[in-house]
py3Dmol code that shows the C-alpha trace and the ligand (Angstrom):
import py3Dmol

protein = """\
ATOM      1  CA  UNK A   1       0.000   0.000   0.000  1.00  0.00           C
ATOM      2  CA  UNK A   2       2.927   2.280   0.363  1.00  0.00           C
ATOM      3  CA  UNK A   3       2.731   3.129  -3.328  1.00  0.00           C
ATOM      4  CA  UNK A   4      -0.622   4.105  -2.928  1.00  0.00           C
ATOM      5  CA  UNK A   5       0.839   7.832  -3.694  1.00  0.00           C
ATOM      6  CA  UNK A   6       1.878   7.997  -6.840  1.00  0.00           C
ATOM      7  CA  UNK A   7      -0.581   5.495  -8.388  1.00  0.00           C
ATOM      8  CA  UNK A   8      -3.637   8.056  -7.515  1.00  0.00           C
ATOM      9  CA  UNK A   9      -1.345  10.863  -9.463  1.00  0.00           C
ATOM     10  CA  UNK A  10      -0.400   8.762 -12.682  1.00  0.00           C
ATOM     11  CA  UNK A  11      -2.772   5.597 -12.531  1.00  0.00           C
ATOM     12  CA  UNK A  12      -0.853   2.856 -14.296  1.00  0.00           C
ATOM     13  CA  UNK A  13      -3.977   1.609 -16.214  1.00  0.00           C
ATOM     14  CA  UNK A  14      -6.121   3.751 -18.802  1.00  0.00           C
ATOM     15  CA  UNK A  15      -9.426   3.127 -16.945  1.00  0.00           C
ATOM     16  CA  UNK A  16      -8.888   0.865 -13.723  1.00  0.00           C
ATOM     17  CA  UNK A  17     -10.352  -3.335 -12.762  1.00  0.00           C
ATOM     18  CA  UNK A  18     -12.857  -4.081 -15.638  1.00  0.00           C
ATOM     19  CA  UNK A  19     -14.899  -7.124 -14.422  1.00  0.00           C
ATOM     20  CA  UNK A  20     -16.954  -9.482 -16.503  1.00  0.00           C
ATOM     21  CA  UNK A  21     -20.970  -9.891 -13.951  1.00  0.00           C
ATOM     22  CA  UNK A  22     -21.720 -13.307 -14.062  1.00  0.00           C
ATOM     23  CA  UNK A  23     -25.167 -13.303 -12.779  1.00  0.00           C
ATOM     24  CA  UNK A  24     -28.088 -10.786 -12.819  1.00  0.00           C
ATOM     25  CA  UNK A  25     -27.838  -8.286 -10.286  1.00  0.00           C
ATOM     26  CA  UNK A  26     -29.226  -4.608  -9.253  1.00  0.00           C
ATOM     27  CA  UNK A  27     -26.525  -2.146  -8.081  1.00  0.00           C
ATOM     28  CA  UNK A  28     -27.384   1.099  -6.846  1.00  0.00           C
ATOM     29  CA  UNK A  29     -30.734   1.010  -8.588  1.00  0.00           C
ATOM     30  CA  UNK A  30     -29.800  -0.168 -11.892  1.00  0.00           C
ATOM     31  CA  UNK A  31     -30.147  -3.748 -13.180  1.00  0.00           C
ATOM     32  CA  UNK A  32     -27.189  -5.445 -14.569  1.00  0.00           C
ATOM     33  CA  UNK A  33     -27.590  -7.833 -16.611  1.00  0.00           C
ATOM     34  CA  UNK A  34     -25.189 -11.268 -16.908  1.00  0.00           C
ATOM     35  CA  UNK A  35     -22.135 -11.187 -19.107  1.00  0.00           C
ATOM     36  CA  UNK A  36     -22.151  -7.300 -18.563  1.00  0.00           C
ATOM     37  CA  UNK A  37     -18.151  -5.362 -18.774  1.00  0.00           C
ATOM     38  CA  UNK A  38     -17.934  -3.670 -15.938  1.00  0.00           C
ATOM     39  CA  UNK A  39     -15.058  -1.093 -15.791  1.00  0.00           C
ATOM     40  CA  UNK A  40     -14.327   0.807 -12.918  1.00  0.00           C
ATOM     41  CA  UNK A  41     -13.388   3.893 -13.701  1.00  0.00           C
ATOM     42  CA  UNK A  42     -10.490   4.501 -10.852  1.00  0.00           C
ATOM     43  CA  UNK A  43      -8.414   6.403 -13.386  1.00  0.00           C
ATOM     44  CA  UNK A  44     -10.596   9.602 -13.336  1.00  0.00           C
ATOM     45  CA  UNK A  45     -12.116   8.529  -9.827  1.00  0.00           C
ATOM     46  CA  UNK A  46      -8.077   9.481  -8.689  1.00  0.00           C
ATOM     47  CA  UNK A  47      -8.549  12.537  -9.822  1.00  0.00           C
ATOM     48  CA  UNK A  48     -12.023  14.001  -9.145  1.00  0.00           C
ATOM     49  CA  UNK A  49     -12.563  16.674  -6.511  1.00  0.00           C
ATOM     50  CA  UNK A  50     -15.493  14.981  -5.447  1.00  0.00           C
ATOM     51  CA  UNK A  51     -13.147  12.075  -3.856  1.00  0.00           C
ATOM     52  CA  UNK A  52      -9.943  13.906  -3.143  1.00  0.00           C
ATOM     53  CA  UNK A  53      -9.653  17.636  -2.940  1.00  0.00           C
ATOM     54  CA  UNK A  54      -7.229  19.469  -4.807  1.00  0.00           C
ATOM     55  CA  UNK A  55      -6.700  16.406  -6.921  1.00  0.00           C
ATOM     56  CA  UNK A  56      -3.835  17.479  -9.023  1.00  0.00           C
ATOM     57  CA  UNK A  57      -1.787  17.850  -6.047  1.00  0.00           C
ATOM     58  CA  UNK A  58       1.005  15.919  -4.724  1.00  0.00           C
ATOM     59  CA  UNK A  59      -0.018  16.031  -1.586  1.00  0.00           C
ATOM     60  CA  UNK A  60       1.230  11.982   0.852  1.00  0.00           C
ATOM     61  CA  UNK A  61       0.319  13.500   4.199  1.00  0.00           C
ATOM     62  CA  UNK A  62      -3.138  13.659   2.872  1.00  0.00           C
ATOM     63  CA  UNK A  63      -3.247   9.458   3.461  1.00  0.00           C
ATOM     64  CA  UNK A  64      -2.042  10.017   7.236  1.00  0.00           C
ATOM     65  CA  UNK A  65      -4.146   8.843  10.120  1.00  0.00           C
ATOM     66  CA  UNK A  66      -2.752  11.893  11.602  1.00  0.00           C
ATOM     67  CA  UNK A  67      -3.384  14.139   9.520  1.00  0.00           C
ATOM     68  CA  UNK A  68      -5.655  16.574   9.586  1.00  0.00           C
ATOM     69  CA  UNK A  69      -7.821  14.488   6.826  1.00  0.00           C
ATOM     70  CA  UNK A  70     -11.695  13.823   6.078  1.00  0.00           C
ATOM     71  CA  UNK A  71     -12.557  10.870   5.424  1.00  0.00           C
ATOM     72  CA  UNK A  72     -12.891  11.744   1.558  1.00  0.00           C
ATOM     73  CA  UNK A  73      -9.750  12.437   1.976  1.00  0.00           C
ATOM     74  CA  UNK A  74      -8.829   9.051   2.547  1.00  0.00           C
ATOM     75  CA  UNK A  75     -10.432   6.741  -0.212  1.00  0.00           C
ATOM     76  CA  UNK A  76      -7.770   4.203  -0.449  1.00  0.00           C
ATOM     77  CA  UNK A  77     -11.091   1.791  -1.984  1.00  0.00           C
ATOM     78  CA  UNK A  78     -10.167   4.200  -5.334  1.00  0.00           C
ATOM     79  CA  UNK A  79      -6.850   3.654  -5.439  1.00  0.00           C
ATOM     80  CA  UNK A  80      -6.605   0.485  -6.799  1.00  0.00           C
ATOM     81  CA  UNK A  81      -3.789   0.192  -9.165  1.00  0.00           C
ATOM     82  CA  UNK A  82      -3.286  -3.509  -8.882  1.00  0.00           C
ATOM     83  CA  UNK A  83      -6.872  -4.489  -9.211  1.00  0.00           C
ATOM     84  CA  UNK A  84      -9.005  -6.036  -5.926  1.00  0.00           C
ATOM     85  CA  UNK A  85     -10.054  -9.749  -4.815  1.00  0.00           C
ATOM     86  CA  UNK A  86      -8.897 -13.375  -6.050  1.00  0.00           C
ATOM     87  CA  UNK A  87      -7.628 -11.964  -9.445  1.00  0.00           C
ATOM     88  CA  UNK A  88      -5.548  -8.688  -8.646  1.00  0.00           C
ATOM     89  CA  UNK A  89      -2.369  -9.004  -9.418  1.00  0.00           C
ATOM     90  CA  UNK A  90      -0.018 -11.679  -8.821  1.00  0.00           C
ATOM     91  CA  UNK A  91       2.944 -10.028  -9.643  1.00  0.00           C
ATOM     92  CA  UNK A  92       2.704  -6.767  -7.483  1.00  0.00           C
ATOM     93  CA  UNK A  93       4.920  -7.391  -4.409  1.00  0.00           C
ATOM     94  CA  UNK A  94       7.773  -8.710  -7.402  1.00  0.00           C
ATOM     95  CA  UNK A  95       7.227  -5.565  -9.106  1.00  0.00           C
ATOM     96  CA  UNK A  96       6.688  -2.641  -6.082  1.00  0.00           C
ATOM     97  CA  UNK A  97      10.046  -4.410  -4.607  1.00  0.00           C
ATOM     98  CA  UNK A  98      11.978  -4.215  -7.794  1.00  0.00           C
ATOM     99  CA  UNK A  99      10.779  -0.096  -8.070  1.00  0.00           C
ATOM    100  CA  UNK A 100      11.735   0.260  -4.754  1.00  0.00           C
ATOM    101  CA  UNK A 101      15.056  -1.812  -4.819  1.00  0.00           C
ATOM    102  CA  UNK A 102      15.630   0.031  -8.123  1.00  0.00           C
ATOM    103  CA  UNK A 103      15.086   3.523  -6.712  1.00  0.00           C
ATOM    104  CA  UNK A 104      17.310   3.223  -3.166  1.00  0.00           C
ATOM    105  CA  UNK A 105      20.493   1.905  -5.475  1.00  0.00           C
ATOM    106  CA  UNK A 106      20.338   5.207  -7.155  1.00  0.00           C
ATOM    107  CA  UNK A 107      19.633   7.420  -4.611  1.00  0.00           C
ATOM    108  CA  UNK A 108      22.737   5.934  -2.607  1.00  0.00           C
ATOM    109  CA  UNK A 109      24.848   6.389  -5.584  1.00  0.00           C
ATOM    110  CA  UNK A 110      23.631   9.477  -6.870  1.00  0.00           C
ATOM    111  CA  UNK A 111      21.803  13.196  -6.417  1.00  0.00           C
ATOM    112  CA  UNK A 112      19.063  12.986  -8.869  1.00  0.00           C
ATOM    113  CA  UNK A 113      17.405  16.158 -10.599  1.00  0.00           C
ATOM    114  CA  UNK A 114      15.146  17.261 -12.937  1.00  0.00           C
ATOM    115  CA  UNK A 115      17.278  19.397 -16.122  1.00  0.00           C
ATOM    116  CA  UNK A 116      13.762  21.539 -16.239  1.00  0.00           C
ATOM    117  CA  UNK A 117      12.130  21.430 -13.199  1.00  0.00           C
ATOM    118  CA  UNK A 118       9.007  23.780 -14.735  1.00  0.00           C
ATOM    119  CA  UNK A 119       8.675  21.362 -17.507  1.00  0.00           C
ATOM    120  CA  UNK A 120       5.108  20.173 -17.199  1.00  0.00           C
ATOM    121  CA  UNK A 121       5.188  16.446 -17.360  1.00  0.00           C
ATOM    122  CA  UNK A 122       2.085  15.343 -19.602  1.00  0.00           C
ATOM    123  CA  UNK A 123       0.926  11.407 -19.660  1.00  0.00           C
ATOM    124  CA  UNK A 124      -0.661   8.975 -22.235  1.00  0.00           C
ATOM    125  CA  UNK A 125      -1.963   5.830 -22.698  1.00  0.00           C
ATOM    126  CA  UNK A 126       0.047   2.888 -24.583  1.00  0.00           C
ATOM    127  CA  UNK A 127      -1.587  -0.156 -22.461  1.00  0.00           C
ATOM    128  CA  UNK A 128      -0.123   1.332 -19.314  1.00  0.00           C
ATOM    129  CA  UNK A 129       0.876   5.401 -18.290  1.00  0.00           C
ATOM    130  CA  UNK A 130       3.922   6.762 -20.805  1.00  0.00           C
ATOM    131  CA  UNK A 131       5.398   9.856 -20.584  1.00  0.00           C
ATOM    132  CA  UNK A 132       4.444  11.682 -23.756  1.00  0.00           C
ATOM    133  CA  UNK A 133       8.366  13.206 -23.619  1.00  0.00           C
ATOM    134  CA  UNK A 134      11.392  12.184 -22.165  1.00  0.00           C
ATOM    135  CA  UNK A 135      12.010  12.537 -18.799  1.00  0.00           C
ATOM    136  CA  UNK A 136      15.479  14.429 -18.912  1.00  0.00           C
ATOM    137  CA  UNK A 137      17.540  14.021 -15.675  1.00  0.00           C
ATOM    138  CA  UNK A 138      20.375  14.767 -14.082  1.00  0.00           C
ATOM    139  CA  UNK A 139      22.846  12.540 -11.989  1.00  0.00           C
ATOM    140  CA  UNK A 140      25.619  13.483  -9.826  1.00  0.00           C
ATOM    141  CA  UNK A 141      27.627  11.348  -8.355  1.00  0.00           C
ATOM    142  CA  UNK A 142      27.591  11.176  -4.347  1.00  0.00           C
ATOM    143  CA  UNK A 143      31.195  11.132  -2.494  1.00  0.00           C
ATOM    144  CA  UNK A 144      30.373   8.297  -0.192  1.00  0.00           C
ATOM    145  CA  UNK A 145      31.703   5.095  -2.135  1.00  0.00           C
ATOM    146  CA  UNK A 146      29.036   3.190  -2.008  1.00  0.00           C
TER     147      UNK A 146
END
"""
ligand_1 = """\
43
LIG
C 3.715 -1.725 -11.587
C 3.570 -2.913 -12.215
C 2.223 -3.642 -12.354
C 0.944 -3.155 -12.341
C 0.474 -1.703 -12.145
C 0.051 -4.283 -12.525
C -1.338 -4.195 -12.567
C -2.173 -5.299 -12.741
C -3.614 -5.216 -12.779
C -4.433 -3.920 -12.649
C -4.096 -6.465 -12.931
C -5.575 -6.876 -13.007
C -6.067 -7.159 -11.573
C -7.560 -7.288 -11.436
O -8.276 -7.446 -12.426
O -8.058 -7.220 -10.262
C -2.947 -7.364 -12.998
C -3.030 -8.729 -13.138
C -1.942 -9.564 -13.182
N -0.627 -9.217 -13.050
Fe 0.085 -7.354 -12.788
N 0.813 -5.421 -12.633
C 2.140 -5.079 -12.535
C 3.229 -5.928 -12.570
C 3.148 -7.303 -12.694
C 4.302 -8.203 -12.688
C 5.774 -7.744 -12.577
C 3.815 -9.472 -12.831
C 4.553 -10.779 -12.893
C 5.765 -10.961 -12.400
C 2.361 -9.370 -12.911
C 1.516 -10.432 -13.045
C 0.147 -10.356 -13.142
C -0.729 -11.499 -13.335
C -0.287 -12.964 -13.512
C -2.046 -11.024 -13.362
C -3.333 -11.819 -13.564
C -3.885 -12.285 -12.222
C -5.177 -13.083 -12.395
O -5.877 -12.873 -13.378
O -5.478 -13.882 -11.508
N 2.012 -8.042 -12.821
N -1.781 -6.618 -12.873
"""
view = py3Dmol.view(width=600, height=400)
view.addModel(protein, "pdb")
view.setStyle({"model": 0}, {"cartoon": {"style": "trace"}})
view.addModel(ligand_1, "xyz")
view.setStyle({"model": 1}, {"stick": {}})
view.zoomTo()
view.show()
């Protein structure tokens, strides 16, 4: 769940868990008939002001117990970039490990910036969230021989 962050920001996944409804059911009113695609739409739910305020914003202390949070604030039931039940994803402990591994090695090794830190990052859809230009960084090397 650490992830949880970034995932609301940049949702990996162009709409969010799509679900095939195996039997006839009512949900909120509407019927739903069998064999129905269900998508749920977590990808814009991330970032509507009706869930999270000030949705564009970076904003990790807003998931804090602590915090000074409403309980909108704190829809972690959105937030689902690895899908829900007995077919999310099987790989996502491999993969959050490896970003996280990944991540530390460089930031022990090296001060990481952005070249243009005004450069407005844009994102699109090829199966999963691509930058639409490259992300242009720079590395310096730390002094600590690691
Ligand atoms: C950041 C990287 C990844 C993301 C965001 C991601 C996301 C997802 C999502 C949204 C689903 C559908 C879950 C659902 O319908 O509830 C899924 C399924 C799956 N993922 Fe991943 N995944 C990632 C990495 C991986 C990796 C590295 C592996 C394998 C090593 C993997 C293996 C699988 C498998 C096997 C399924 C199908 C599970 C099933 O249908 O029972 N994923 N993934």
């Amino acid at each position: 769940m650490y992830g949880v962050f970034i995932y609301r920001i940049v949702f990996p996944t162009p709409v969010g868990t799509v679900r095939v409804i195996q039997e006839n059911c009512a949900i909120g009113g509407y019927y739903i008939p069998a064999g129905t695609i269900a998508h749920f739409a977590n990808n814009t739910m991330c970032r509507n002001p009706k869930y999270f305020d000030e949705p564009d914003i970076y904003e990790p202390e807003r998931w804090l117990r602590e915090s000074n949070t409403t309980l909108k604030r704190r829809q972690s039931f959105i937030v689902l970039p690895f899908g829900f039940g007995p077919r999310n994803c099987l790989g996502r402990q491999f993969a959050e490990h490896q970003i996280y591994v990944a991540v530390i090695k460089l930031l022990l090794r090296y001060r990481i910036r952005l070249t243009n830190p005004d450069e407005k990052l844009e994102v699109f859809y090829k199966i999963l969230a691509t930058l639409k230009t490259p992300l242009n960084l720079q590395f310096e090397e730390r002094n600590n021989n690691r």
